[in-house]
C-alpha positions in Angstrom: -9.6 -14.4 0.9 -7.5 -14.0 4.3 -7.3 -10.3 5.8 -3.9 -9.0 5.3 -1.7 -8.2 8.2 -1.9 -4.4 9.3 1.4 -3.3 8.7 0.8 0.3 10.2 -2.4 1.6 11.6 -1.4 5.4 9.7 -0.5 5.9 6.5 2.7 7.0 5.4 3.9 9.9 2.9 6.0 9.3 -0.2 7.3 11.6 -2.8 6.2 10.6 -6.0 7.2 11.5 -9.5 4.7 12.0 -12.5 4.4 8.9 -14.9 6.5 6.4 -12.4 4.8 3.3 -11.2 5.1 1.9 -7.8 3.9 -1.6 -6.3 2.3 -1.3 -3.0 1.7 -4.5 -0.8 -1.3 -5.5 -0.3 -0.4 -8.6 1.9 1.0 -6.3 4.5 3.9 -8.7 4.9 6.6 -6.8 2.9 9.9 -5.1 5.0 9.3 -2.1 2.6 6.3 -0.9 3.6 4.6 0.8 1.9 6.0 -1.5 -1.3 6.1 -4.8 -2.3 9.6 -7.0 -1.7 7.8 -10.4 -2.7 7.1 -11.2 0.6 3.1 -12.3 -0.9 4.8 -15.4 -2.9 2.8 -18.2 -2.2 0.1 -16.6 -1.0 -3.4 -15.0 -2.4 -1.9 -11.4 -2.8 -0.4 -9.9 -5.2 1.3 -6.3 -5.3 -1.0 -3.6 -7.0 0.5 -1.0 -9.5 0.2 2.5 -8.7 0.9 5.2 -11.3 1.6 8.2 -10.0 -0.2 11.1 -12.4 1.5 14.1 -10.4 5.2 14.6 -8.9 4.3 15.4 -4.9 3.6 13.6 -1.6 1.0 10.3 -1.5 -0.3 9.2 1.3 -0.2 5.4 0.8 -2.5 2.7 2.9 -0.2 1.0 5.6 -3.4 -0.5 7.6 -4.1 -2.8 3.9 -7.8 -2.3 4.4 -8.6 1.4 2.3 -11.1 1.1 -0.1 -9.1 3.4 -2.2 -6.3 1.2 -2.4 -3.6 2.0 -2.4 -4.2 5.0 -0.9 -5.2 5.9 2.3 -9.1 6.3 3.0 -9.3 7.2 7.3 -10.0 3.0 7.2 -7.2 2.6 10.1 -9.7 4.8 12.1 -12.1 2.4 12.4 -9.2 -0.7 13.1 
């Protein structure tokens, strides 16, 4: 599997709401960061599904290399 393209080396806070699902890119390719606009198709990634259990702010991965995907882990430290 290829590394995905950084798309921001900090992650970025979204307002969520309780029991809505959101797909974050994983391919880093997308124009909506943090979310998937199909930009993968063709490629080895695919968007993952986030379900948010609480309404409040998120901090979503923009670096694509948190190993608490899709959420940010300090991983864009180390980058």
């Amino acid at each position: 599997m290829s590394d995905p393209v950084i798309a921001a080396r900090a992650p970025v806070g979204i307002d969520v709401e309780a029991g809505k699902t959101y797909y974050w890119c994983s391919c880093g390719k997308s124009a909506k960061q943090p979310f998937c606009d199909g930009a993968h198709k063709g490629g080895e990634f695919a968007p993952l599904a986030y379900t948010a259990t609480q309404t409040g702010k998120v901090w979503f991965c923009q670096c694509k290399h948190s190993a608490n995907k899709p959420l940010c882990d300090g991983a864009h430290k180390t980058l």
